[in-house]
C-alpha positions as a Markdown table, in Angstrom:
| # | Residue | x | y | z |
|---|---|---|---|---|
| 1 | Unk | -27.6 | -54.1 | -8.6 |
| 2 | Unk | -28.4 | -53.0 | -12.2 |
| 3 | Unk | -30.0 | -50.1 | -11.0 |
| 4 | Unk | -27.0 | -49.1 | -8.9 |
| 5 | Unk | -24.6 | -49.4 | -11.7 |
| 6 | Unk | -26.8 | -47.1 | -13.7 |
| 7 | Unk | -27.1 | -44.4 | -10.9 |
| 8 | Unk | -23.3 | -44.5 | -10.3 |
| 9 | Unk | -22.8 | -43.8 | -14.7 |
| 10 | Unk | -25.5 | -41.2 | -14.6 |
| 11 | Unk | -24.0 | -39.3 | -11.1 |
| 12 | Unk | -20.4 | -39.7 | -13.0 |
| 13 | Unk | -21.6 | -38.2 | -16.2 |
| 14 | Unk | -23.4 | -35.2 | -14.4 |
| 15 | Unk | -19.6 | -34.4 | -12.6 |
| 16 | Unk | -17.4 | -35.0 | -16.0 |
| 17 | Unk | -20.1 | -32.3 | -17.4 |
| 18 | Unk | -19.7 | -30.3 | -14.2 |
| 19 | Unk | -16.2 | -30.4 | -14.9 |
| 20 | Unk | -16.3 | -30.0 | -18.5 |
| 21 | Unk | -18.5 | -26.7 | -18.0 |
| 22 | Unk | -16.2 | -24.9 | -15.1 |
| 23 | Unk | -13.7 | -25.3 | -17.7 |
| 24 | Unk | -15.4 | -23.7 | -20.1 |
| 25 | Unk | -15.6 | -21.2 | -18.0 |
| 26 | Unk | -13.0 | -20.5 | -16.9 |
| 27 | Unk | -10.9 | -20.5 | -20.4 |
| 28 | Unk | -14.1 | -17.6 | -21.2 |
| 29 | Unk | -13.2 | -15.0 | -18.2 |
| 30 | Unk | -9.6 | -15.8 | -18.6 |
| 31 | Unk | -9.9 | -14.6 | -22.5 |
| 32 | Unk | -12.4 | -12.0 | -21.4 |
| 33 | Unk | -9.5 | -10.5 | -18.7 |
| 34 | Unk | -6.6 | -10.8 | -20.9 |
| 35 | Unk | -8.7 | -8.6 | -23.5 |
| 36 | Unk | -10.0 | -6.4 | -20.7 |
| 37 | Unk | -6.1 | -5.4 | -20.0 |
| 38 | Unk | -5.5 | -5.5 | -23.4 |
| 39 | Unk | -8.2 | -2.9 | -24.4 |
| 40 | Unk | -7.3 | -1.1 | -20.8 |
| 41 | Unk | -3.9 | -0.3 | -21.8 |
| 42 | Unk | -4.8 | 0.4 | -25.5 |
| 43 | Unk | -6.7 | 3.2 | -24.2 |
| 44 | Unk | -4.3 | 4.3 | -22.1 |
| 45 | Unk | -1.9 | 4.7 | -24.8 |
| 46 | Unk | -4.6 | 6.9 | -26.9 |
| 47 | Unk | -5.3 | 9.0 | -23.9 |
| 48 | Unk | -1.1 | 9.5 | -23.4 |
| 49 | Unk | -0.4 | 10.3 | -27.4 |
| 50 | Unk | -3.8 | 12.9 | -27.1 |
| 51 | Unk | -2.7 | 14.5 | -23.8 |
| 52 | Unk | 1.4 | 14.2 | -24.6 |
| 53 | Unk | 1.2 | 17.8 | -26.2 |
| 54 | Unk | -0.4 | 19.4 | -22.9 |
| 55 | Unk | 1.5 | 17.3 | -20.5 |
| 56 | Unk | 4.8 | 17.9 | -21.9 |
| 57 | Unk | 6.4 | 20.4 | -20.1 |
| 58 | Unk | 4.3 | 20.2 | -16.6 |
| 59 | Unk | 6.1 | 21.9 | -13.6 |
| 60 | Unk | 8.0 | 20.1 | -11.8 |
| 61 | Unk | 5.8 | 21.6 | -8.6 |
| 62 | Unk | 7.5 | 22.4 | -5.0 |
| 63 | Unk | 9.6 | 20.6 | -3.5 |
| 64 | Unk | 8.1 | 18.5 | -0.3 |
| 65 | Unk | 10.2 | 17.1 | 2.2 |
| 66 | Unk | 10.0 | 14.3 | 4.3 |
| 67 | Unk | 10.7 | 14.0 | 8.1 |
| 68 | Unk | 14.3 | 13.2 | 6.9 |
| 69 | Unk | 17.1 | 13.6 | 4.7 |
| 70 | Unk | 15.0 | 12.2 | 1.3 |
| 71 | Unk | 12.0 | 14.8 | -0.7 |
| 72 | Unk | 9.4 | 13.3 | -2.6 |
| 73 | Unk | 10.3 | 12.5 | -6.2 |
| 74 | Unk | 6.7 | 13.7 | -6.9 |
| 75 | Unk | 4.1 | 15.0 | -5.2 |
| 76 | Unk | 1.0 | 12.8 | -5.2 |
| 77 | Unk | -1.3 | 10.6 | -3.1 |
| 78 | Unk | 0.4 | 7.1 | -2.7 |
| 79 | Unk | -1.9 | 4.3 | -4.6 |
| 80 | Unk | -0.2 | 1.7 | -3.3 |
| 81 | Unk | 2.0 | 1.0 | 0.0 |
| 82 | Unk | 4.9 | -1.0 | 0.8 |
| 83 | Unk | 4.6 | -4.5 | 0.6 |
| 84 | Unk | 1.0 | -4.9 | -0.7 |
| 85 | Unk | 0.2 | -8.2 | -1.8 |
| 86 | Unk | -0.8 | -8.9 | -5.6 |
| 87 | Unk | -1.6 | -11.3 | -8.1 |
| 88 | Unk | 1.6 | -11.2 | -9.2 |
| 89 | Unk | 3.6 | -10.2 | -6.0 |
| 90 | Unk | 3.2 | -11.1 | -2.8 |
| 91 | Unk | 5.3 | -8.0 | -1.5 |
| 92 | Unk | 5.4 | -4.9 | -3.6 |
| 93 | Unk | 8.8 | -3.7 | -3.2 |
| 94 | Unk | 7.9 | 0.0 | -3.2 |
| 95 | Unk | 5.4 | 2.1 | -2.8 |
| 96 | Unk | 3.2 | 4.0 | -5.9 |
| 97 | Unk | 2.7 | 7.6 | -6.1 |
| 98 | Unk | 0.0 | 9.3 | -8.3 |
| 99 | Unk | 0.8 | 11.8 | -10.7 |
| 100 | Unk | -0.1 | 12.9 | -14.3 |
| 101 | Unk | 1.7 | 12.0 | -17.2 |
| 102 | Unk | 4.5 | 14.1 | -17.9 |
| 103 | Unk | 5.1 | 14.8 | -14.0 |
| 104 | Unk | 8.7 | 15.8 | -14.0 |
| 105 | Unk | 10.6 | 13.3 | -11.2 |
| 106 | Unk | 13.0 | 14.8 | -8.9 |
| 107 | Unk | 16.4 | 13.0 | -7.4 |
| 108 | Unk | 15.2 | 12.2 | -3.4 |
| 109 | Unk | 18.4 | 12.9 | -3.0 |
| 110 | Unk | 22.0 | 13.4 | -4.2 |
| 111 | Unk | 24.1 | 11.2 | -5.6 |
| 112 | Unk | 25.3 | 9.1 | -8.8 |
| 113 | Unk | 23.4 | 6.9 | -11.4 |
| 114 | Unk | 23.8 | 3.5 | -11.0 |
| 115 | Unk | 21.4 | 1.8 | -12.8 |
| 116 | Unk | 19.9 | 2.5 | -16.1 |
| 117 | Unk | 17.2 | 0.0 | -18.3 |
| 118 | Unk | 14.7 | 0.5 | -20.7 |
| 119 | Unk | 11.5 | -1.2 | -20.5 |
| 120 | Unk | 11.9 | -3.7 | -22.6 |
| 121 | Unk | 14.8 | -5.4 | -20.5 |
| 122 | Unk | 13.5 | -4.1 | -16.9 |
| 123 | Unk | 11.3 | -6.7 | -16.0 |
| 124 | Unk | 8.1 | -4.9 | -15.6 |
| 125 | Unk | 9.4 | -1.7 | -14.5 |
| 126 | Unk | 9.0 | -0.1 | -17.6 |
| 127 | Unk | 11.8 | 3.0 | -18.1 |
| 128 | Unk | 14.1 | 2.4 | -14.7 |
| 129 | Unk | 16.9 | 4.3 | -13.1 |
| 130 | Unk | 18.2 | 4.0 | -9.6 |
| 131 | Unk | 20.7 | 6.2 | -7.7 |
| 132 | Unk | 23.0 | 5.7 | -5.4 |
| 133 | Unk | 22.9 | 7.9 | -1.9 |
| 134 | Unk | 25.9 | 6.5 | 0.2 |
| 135 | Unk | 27.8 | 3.4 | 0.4 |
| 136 | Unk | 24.6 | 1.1 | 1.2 |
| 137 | Unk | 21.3 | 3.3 | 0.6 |
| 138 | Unk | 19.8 | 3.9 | -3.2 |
| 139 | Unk | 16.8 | 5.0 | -4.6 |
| 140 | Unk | 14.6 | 3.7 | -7.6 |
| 141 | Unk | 12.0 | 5.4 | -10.1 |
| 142 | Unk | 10.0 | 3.2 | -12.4 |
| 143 | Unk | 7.2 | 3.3 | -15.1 |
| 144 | Unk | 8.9 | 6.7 | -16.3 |
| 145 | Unk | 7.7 | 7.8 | -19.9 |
| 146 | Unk | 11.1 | 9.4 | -20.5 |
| 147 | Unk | 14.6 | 9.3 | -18.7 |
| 148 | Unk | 16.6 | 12.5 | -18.2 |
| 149 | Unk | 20.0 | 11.4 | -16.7 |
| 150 | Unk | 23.0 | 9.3 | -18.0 |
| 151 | Unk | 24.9 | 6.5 | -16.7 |
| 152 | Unk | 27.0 | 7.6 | -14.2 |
| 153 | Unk | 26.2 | 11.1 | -13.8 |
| 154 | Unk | 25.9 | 12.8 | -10.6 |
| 155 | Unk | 23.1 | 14.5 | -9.7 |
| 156 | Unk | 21.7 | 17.1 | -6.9 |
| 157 | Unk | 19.0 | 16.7 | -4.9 |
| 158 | Unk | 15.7 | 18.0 | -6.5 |
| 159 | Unk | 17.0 | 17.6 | -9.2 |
| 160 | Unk | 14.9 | 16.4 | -12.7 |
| 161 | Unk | 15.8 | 13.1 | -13.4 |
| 162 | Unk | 12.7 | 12.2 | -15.6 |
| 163 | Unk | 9.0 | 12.1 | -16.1 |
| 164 | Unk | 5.9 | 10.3 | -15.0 |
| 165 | Unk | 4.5 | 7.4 | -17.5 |
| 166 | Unk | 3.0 | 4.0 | -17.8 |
| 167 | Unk | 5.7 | 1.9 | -18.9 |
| 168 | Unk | 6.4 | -1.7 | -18.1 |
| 169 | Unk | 3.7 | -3.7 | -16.0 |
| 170 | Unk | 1.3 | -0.8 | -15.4 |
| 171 | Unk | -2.1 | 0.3 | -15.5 |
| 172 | Unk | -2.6 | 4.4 | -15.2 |
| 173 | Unk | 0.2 | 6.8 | -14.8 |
| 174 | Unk | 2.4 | 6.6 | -11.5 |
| 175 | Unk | 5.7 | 6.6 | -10.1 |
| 176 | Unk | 6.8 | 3.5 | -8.3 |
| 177 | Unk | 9.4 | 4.4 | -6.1 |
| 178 | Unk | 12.1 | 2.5 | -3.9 |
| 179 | Unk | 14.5 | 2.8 | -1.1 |
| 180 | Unk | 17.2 | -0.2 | -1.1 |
| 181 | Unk | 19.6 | -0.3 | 1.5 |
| 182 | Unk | 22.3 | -2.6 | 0.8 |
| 183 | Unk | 20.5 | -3.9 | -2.1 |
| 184 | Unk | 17.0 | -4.9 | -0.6 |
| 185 | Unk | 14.0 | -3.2 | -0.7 |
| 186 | Unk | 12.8 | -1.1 | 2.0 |
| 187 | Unk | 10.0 | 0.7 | 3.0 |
| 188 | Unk | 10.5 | 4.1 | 1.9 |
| 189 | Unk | 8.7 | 5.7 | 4.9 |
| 190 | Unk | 10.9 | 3.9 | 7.6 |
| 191 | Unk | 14.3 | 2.5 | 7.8 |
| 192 | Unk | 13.9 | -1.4 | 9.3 |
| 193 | Unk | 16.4 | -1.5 | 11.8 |
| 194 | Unk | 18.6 | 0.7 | 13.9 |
| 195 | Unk | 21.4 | -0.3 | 12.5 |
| 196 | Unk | 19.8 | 0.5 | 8.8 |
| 197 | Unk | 19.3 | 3.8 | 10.2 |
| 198 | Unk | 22.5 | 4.5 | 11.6 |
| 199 | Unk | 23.9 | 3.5 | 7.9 |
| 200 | Unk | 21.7 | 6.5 | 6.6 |
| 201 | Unk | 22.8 | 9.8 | 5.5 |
| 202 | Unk | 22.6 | 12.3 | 8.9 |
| 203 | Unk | 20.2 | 14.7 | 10.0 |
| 204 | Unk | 20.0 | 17.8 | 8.7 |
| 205 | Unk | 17.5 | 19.5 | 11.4 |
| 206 | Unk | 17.4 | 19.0 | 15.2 |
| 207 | Unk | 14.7 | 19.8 | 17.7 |
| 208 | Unk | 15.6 | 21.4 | 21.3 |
| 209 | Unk | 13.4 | 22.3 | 24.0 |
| 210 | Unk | 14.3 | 25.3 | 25.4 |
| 211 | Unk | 13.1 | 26.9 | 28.7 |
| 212 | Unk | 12.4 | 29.6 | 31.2 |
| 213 | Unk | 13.6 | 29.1 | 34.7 |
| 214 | Unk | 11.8 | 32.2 | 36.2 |
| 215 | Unk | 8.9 | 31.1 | 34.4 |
| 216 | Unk | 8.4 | 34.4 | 32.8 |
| 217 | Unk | 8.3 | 33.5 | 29.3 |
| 218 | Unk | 6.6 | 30.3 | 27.6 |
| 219 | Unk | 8.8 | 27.6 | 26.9 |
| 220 | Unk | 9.4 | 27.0 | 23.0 |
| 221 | Unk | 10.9 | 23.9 | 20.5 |
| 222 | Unk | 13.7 | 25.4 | 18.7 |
| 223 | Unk | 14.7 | 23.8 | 15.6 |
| 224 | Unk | 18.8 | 23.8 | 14.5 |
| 225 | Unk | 20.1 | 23.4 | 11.5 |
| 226 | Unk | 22.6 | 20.3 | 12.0 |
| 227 | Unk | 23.7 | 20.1 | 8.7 |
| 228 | Unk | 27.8 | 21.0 | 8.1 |
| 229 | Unk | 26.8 | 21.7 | 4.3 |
| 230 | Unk | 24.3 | 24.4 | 5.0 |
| 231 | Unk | 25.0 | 28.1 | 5.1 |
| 232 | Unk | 22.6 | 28.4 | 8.6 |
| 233 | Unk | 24.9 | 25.6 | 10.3 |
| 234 | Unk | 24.8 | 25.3 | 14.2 |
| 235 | Unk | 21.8 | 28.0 | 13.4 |
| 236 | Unk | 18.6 | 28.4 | 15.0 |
| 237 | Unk | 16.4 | 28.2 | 12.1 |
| 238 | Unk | 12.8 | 27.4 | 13.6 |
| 239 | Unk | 10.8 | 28.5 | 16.9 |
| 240 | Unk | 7.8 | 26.5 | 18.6 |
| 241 | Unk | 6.5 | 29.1 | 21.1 |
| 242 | Unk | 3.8 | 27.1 | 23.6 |
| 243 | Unk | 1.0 | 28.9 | 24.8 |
| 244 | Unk | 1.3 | 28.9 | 28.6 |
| 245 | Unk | 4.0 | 30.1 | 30.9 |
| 246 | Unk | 5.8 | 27.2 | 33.5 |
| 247 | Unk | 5.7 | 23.8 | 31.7 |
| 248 | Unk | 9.6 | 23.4 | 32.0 |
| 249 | Unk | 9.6 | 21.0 | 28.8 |
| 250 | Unk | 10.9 | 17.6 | 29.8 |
| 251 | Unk | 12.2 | 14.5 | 27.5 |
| 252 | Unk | 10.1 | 14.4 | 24.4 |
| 253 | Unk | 10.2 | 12.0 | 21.5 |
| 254 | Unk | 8.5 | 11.1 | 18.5 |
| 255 | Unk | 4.8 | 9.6 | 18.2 |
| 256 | Unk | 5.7 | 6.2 | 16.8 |
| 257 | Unk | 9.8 | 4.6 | 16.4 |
| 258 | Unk | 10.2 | 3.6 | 12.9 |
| 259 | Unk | 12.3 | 0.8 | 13.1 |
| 260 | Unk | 10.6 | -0.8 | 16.4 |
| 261 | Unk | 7.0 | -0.8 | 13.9 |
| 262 | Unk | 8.5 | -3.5 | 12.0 |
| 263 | Unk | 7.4 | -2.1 | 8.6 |
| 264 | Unk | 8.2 | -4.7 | 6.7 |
| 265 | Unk | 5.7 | -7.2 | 8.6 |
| 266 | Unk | 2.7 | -6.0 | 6.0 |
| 267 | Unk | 0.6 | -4.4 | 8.4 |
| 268 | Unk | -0.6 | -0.9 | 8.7 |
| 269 | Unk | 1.9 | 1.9 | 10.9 |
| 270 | Unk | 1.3 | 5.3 | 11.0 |
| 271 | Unk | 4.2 | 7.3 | 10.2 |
| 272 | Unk | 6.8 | 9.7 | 12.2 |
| 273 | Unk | 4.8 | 13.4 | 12.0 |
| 274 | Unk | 4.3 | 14.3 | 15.8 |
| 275 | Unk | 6.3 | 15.5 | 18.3 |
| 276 | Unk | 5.1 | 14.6 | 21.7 |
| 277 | Unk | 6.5 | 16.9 | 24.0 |
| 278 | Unk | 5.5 | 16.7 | 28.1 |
| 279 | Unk | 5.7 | 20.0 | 30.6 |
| 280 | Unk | 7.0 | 18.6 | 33.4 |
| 281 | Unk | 6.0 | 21.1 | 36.1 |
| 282 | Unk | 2.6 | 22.1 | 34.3 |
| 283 | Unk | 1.8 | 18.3 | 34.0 |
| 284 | Unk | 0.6 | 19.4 | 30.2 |
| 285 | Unk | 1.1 | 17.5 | 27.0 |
| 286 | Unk | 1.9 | 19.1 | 23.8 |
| 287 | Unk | 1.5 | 17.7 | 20.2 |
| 288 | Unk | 3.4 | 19.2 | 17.3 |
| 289 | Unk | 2.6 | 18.7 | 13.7 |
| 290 | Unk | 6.2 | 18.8 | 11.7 |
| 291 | Unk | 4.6 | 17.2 | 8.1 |
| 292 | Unk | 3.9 | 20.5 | 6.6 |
| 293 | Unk | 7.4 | 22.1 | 7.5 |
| 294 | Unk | 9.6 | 20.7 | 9.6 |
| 295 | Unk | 11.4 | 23.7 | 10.0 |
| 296 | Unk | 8.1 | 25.4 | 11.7 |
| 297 | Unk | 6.2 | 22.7 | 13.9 |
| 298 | Unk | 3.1 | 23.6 | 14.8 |
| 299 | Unk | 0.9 | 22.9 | 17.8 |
| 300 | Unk | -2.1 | 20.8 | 16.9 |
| 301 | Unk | -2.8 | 19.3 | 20.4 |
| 302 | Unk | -2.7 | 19.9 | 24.2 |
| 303 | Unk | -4.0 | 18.0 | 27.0 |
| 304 | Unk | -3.4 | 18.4 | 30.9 |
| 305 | Unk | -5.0 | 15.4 | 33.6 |
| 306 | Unk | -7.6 | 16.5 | 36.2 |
| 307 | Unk | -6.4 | 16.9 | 39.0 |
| 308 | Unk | -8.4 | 15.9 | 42.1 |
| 309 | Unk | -8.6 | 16.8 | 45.6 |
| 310 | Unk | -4.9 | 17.0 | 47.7 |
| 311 | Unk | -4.6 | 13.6 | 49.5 |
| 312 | Unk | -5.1 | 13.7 | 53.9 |
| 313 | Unk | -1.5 | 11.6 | 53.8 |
| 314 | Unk | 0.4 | 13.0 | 51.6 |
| 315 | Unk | -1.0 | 16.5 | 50.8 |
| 316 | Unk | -0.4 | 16.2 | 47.2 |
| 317 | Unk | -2.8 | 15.8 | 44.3 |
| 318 | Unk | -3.8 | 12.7 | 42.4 |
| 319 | Unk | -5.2 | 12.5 | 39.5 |
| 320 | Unk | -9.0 | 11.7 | 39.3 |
| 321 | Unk | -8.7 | 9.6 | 36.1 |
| 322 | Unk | -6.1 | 8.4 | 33.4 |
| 323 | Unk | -6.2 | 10.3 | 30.7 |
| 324 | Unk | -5.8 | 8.2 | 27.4 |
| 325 | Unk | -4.2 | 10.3 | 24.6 |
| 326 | Unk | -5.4 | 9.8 | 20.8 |
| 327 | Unk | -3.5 | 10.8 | 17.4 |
| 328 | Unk | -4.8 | 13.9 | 16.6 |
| 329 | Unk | -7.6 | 13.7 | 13.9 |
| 330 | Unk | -6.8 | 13.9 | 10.3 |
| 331 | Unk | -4.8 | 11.5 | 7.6 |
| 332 | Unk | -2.5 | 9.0 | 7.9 |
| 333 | Unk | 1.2 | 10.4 | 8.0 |
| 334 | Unk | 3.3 | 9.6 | 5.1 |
| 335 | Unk | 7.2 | 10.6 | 4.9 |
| 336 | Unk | 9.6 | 9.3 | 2.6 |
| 337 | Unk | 12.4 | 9.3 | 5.1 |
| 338 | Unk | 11.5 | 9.4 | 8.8 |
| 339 | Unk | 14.4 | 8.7 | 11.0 |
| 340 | Unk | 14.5 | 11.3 | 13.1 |
């Protein structure tokens, strides 16, 4: 019994020690992290006062439209998607583009500001200015180094609203960019419901296949400009000319439907970049690549089934096999706005 009691006090001391130690521990990497960030963004503010003289003034660059009405407020690689989970988040309410320091930031559209805050009353956002599009859709720019509009003033699309920094809750130079409609955060590259999409601003380019009925000429995808502001309204302002003569272009849509993805349920979606248009005498299958310009898709894809032996009852051909159609190669589409 003696010897009992003493095993049990020996196995309890060895645990409170345990215990004692894990602590220890853990009050060690949680100093050593906090000065981690601390020396990170220390650095970061040297390497921003040494390169402020060369990045001041960078080029705004060209402007890069989405599949839709909105253009990138930079151009960049995006870091970080919508709704990535974090130690601090478990949704990020935007999405992170990569740019340098100084990155002038365009307006993804026109409108009016709305919101102005600097970053020590933003939150984490750093310097923060949103704009408002239409009566329920707004954009937001944060961790800018400097702002360049006023409350209240209206601004153009593309135009300079402020630069790139690493202000706020950040750890390297981005832009963190959102899309609210109605107030809550959406994911910038898709609109989350038909009915948030029928809120947003129209279209301003249309696709129409157009054919041959002698079969003389190839068929083509025209592209009209649909917007009543532009000078080329009701225009034809783009032409898709396919390779082969007698495909009679049939229905054709869009390679994924935005608001059908779900994109707020965290998982991965590819974007709206191809047109998938079928030839409905040739049996063909056409894929056109609008990312680049949608003005001036281009044909990065075409596929036609094999076609077997005619059938003894009916005299018409079967196919021999299905014929399972892939995304073309390359990366992961990305828009800002990709209704269409």
């Amino acid at each position: 019994m003696i010897g009992t009691r003493v095993g049990y006090a020996s196995t309890r001391a060895d645990k409170q020690h345990a215990l004692v130690k894990v602590r220890d521990d853990r009050q060690n990497l949680e100093g050593r992290l906090t000065v981690l960030v601390s020396t990170q963004r220390k650095i970061q503010a040297r390497l921003a006062a040494v390169s402020q003289g060369s990045t001041r003034g960078l080029p705004a660059g060209p402007i890069k439209h989405g599949s839709g009405q909105l253009i990138w407020p930079v151009n960049g690689p995006i870091t970080s998607p919508f709704c990535e989970s974090r130690a601090w988040e478990s949704c990020h309410p935007g999405i992170d583009i990569g740019a340098p320091g100084g990155t002038p930031i365009r307006a993804a559209g026109s409108g009016k500001v709305v919101l102005i805050q600097g970053a020590g009353s933003s939150g984490g956002y750093g310097n923060f200015t949103c704009i408002q599009h239409t009566g329920s859709m707004s954009t937001c720019y944060a961790h800018q180094s400097s702002i360049g509009v006023s409350m209240g003033q209206s601004v153009s699309q593309g135009q300079v609203i402020g630069n790139v920094g690493c202000t706020g809750r950040c750890f390297g130079d981005h832009l963190h960019f959102e899309v609210r409609i109605n107030g809550e955060h959406t994911d910038p590259t898709f609109y989350r419901s038909p009915r948030d999409a029928a809120a947003a601003p129209p279209e301003q380019l249309a696709y129409v296949a157009t054919f041959a009925r002698p079969a003389d000429k190839p068929d083509a995808i025209a592209v009209v400009d649909v917007d009543p502001a532009s000078a080329s309204y009701s225009s034809v302002v783009g032409f898709t000319e396919l390779p082969n003569l007698g495909d009679e272009l049939h229905h054709f849509g869009w390679n994924a439907c935005s608001s059908a993805l779900c994109p707020g349920g965290g998982h991965d979606h590819g974007g709206r970049q191809y047109l998938i248009v079928p030839g409905l005498r040739s049996s063909r299958l056409y894929v056109l690549d609008t990312r680049d310009d949608p003005a001036a898709p281009r044909i990065v894809g075409s596929w036609r089934p094999l076609v077997g032996r005619p059938s003894k009852r009916t005299a018409s051909s079967r196919p021999r096999r299905a014929v399972s159609i892939a995304r073309p190669s390359g990366p992961r589409p990305t828009t800002v706005d990709s209704r269409r």
